[in-house]
N, C-alpha and C positions, 0 to 999 in steps of 0.2 A: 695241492690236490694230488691222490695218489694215482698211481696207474691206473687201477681198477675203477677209482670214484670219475676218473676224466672218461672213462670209459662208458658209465653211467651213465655220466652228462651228454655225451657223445652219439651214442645207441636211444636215448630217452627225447634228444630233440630232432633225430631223425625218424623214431617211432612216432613222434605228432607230426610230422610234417605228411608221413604215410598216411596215417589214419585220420587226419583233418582235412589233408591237401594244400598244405604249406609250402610254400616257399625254401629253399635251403637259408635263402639269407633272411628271411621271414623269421625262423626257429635260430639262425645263429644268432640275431639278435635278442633274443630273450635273456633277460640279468634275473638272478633269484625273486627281483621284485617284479617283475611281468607277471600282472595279473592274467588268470585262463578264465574259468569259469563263470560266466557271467561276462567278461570283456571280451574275449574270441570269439566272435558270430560262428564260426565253425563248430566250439565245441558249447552246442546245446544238450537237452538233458538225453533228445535220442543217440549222440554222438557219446556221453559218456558211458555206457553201456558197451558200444563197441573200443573204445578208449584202455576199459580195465582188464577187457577179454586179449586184447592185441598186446598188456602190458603182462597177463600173465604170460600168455603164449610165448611171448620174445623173451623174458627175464624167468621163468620158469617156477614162479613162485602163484601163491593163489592168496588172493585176495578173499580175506576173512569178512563178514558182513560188519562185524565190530570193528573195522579196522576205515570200512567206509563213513568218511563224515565230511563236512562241505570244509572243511580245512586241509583236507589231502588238494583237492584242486583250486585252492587257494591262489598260491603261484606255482608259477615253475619252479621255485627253491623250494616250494615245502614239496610237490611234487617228486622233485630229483631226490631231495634227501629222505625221502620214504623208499624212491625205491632202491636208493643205495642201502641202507638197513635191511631191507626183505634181499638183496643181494651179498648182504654181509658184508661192505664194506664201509669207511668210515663217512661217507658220503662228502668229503671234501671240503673246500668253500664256495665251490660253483664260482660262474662268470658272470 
């Protein structure tokens, strides 16, 4: 994992634990395969709204309406490695 993609990883599970109200050891335990959507009682469909708003804001990129689909919050790995791409980096191999 590179500096910038750990950084990703890093910034991306402390921005859900902000915007859901997670746990730190909650979000450190997330592995690529943690399902969100649909599994997180936190993050229902009002919460992903505020979810994609707090990820532009923080990562400073904007989410395209074609870029939204039920596979972005799939898990936390396909999660991470979107937004390591809309960050420009190589997005890693997560934890």
């Amino acid at each position: 994992m590179t500096l910038h993609s750990a950084s990703t990883d890093a910034d991306l599970r402390a921005l859900l634990g902000e915007v859901l109200g997670l746990s730190a050891a909650r979000t450190a335990a997330f592995t690529d395969e943690t399902p969100l959507f649909g599994a997180l009682p936190e993050l229902d469909s009002m919460a992903v709204a505020g979810l994609f708003t707090a990820l532009e804001d923080r990562f400073g990129f904007i989410l395209e309406d074609d870029e939204i689909d039920g596979d972005l919050l799939e898990t936390f790995g396909a999660l991470r490695r979107f937004v390591a791409a809309k960050r420009g980096d190589d997005g890693g191999d997560g934890a």
